[in-house]
Z-matrix of the N, CA and C atoms (Angstrom, degrees):
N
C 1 1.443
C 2 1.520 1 110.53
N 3 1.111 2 124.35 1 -58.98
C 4 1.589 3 144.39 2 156.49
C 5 1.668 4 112.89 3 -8.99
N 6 1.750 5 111.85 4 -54.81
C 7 1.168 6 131.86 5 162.62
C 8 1.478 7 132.56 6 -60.09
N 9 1.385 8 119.36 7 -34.07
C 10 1.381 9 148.13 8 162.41
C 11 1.886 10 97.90 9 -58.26
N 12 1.384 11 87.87 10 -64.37
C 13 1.796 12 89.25 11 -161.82
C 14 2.188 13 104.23 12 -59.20
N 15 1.363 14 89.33 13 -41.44
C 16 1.454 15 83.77 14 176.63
C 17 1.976 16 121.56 15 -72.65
N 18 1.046 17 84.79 16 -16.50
C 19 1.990 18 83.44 17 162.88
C 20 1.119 19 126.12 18 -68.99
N 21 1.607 20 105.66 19 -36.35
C 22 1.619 21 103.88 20 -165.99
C 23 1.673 22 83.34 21 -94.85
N 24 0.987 23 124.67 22 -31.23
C 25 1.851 24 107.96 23 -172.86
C 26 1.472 25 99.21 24 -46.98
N 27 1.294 26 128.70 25 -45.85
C 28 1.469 27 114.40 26 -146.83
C 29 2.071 28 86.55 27 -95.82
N 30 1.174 29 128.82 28 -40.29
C 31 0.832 30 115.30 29 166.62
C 32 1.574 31 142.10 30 -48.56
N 33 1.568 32 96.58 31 -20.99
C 34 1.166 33 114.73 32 160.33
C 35 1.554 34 135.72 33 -91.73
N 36 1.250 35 111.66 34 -7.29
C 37 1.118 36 139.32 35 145.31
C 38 1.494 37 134.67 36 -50.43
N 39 1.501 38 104.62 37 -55.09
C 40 1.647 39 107.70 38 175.86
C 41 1.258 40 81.40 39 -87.13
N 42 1.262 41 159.82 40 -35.22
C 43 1.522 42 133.67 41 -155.61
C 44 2.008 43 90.60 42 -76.70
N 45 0.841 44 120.07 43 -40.89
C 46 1.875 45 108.07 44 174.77
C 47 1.150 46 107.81 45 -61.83
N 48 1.655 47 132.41 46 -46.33
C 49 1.717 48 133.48 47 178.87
C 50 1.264 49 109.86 48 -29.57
N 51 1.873 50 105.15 49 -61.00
C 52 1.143 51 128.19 50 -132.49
C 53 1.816 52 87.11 51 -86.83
N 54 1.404 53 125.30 52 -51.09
C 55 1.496 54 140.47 53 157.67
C 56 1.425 55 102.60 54 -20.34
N 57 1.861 56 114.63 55 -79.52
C 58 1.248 57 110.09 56 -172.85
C 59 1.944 58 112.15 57 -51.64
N 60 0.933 59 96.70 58 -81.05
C 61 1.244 60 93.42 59 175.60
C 62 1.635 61 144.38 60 -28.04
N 63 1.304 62 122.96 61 -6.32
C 64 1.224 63 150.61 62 -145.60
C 65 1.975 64 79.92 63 -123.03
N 66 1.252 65 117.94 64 -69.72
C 67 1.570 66 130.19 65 -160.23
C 68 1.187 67 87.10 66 -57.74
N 69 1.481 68 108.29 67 -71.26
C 70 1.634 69 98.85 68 -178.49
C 71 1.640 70 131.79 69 -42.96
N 72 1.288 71 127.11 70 -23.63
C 73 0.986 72 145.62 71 157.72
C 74 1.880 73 120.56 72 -43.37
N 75 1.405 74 91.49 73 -57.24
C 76 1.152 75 118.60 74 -164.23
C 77 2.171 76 107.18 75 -88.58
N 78 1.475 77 101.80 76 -55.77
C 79 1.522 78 112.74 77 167.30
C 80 1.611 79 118.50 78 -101.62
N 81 1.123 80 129.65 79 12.75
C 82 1.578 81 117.36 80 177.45
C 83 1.452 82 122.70 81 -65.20
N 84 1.371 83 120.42 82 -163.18
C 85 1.016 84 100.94 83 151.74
C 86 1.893 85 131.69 84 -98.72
N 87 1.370 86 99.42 85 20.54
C 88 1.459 87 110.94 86 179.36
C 89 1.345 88 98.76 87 -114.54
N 90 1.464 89 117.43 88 20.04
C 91 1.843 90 99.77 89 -140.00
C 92 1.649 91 82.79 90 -102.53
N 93 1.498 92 96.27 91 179.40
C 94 2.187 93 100.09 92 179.87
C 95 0.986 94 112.20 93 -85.08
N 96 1.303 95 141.24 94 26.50
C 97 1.619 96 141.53 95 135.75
C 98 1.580 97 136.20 96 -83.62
N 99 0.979 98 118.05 97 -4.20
C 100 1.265 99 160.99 98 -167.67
C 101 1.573 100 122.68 99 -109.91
N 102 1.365 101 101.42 100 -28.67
C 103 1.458 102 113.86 101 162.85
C 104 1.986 103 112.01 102 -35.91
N 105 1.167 104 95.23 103 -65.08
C 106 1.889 105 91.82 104 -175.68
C 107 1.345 106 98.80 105 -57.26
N 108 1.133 107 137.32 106 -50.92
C 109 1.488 108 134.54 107 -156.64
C 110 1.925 109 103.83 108 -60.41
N 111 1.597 110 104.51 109 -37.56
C 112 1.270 111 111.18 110 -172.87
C 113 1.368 112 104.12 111 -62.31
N 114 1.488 113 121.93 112 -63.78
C 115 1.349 114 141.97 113 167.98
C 116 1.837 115 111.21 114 -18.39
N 117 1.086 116 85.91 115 -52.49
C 118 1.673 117 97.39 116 -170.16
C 119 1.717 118 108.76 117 -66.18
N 120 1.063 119 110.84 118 -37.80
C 121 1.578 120 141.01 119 -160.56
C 122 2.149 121 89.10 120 -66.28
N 123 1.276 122 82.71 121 -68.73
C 124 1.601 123 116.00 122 176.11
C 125 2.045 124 103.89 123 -35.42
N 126 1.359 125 102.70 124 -64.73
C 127 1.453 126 102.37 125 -165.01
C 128 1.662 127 92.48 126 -66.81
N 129 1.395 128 115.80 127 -55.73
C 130 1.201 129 116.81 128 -171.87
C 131 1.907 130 113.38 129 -26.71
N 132 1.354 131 93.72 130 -56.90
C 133 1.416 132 122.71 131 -178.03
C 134 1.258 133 117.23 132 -36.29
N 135 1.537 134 114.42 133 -68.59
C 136 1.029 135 123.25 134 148.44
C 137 1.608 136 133.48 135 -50.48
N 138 0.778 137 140.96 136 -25.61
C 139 1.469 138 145.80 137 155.29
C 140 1.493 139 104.69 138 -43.52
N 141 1.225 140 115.80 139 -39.30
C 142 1.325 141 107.29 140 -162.98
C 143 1.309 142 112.09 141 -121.02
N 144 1.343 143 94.94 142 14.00
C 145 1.841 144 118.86 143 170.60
C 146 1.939 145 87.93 144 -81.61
N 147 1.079 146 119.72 145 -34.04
C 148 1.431 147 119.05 146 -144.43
C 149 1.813 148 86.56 147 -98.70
N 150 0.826 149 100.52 148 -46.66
C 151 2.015 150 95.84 149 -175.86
C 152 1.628 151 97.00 150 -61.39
N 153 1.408 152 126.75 151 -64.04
C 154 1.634 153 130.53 152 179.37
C 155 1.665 154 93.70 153 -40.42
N 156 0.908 155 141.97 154 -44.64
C 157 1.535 156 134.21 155 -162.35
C 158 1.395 157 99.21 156 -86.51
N 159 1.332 158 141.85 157 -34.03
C 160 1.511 159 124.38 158 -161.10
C 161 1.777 160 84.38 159 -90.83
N 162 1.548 161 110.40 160 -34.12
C 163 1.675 162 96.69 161 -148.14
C 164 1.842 163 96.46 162 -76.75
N 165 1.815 164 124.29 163 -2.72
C 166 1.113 165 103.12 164 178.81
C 167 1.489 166 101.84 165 -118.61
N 168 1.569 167 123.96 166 28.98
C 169 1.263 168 132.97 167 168.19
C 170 1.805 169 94.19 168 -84.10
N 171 1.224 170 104.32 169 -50.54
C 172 1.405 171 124.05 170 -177.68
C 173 1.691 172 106.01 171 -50.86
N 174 1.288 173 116.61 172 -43.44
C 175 1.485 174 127.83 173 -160.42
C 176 1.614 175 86.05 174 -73.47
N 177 1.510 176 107.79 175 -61.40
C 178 1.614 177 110.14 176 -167.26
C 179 1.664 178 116.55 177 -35.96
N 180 1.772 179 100.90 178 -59.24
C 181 1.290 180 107.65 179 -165.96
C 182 1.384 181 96.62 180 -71.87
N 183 1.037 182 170.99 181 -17.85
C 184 1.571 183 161.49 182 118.72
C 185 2.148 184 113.33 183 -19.96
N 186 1.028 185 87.35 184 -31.91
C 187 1.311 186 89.53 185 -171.10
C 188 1.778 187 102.97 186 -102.84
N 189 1.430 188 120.71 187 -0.80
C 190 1.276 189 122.33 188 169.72
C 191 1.499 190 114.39 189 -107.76
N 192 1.777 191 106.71 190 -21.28
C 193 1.675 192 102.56 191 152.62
C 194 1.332 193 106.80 192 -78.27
N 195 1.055 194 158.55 193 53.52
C 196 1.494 195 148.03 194 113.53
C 197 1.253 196 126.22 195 -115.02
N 198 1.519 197 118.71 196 12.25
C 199 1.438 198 131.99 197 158.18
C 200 1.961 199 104.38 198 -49.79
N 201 1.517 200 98.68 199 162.53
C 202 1.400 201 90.04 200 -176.07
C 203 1.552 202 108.80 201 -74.69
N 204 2.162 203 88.72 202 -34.59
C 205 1.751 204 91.98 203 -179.47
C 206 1.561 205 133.21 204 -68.76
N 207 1.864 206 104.44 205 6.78
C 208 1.212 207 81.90 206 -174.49
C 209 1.842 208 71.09 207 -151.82
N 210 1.467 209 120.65 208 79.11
C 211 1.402 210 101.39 209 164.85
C 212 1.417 211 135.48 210 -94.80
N 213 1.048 212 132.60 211 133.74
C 214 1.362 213 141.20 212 177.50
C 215 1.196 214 111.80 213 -84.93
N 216 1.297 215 118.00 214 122.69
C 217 1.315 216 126.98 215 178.69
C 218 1.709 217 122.12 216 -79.91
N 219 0.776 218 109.16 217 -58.18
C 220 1.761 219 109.90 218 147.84
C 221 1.088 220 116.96 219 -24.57
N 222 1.594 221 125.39 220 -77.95
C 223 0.899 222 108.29 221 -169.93
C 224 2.117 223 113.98 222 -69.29
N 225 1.237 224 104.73 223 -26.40
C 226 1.486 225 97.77 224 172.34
C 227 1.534 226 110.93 225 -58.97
N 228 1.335 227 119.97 226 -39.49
C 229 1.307 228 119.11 227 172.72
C 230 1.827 229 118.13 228 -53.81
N 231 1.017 230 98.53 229 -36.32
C 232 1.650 231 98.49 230 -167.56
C 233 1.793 232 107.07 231 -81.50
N 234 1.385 233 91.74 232 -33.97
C 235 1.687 234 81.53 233 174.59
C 236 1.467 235 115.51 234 -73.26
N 237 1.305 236 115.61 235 -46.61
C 238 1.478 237 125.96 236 156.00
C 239 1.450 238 115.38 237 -14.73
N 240 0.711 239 89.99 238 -55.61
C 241 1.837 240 98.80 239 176.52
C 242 1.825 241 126.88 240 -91.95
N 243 1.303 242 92.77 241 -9.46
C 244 1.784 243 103.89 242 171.60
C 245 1.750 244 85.28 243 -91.33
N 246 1.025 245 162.19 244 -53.05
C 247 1.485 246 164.23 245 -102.63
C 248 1.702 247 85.39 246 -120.45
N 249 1.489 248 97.09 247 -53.83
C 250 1.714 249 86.55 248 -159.70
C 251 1.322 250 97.94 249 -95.40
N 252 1.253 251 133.30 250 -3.21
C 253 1.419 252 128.00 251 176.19
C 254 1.751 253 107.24 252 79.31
N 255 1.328 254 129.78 253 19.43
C 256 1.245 255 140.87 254 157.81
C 257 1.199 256 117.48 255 -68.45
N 258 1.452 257 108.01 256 123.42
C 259 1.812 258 107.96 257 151.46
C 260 1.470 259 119.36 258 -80.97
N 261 1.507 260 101.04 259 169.79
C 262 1.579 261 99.58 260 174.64
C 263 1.837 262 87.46 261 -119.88
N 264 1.778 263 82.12 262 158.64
C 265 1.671 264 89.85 263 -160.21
C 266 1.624 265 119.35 264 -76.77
N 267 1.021 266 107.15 265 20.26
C 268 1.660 267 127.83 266 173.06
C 269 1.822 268 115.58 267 -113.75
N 270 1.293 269 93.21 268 11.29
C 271 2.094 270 91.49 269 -167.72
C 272 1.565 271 83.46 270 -126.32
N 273 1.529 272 83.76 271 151.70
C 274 1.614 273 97.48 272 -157.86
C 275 1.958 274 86.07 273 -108.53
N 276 1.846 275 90.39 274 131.82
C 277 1.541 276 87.93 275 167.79
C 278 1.502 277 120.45 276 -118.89
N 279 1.436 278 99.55 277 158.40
C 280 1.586 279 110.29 278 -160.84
C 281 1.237 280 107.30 279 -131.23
N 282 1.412 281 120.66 280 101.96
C 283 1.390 282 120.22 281 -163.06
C 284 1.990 283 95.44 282 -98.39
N 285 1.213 284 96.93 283 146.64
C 286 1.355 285 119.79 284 170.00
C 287 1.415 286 127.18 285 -87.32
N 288 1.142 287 153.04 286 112.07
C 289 1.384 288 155.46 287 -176.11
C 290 1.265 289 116.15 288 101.59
């Protein structure tokens, strides 16, 4: 009897392995139901792969008009005046409160 009981234990054993493993397959989070969710994750991802890329294309060329080799005066002027809190006498100000 002893022999009986130990067959089906282990047989009953890989039949749970094989169970778990199968769900996970099927519901994990890698699993093939999950596919759209990944997808979605993915475009999202990219979407915002594409805003991070223009907004530090944007950063660069701001940050290459104030190189010495290539300075922009404008733009040195305008920060100049965000830093010191100066207007220039053509910019219209709009005070709050």
């Amino acid at each position: 009897m002893n022999l009986h009981l130990r067959r089906y234990a282990r047989l009953g054993f890989l039949t749970l392995l094989i169970a778990y493993f199968s769900a996970q397959a099927l519901t994990g989070e890698r699993g093939l139901l999950n596919e759209a969710e990944r997808q979605r994750e993915l475009r999202d991802s990219r979407a915002e792969l594409v805003t991070l890329q223009a907004q530090r294309a944007e950063l660069q060329a701001r940050v290459r008009g104030l190189s010495a080799e290539h300075l922009s005066v404008d733009l040195l002027e305008e920060r100049a005046r965000v830093v010191l809190g100066y207007a220039h006498p053509d910019d219209y100000v709009i005070r709050a409160g």
